[in-house]
N, C-alpha and C positions, 0 to 999 in steps of 0.2 A: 392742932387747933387750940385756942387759946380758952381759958371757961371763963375768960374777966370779959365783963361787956361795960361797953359807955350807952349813958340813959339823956334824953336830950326831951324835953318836952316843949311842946310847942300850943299854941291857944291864936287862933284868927277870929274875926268874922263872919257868921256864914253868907256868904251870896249866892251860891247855886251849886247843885250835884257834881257841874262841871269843874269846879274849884276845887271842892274836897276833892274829888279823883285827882284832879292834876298835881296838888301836895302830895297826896299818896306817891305816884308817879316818880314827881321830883324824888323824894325824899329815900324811896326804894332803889333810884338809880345811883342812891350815892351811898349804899350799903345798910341802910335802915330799913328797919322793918317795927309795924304797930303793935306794938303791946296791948296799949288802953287806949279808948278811948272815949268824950265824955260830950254833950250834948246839953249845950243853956238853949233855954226858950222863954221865949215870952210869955203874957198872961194868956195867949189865942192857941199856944200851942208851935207857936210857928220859931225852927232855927235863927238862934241870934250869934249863937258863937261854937267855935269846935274846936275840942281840947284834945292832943294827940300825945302819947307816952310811947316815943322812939327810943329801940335799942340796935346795938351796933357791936357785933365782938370784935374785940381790940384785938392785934395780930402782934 
């Protein structure tokens, strides 16, 4: 196995729990997996965007 990986970051929207999973979802089925990840809010406290820090080892 290889020890170089590819880093790919990604930032949406938030619109519901069911979104974030299903990016997770996506994103694992295609050899990714979450590093980091980072969370914007509003002045109320409430999710406005979700910042995700994908990695991937190169073969």
């Amino acid at each position: 196995m290889s020890d170089h990986w590819e880093y790919q970051f990604v930032s949406f929207p938030a619109r519901t729990d069911e979104q974030v999973n299903a990016t997770l979802a996506d994103w694992g089925a295609h050899g990714w997996e979450p590093v980091h990840h980072a969370v914007a809010m509003d002045h109320d406290g409430i999710p406005t965007y979700y910042s995700f820090l994908f990695k991937r080892r190169l073969v």
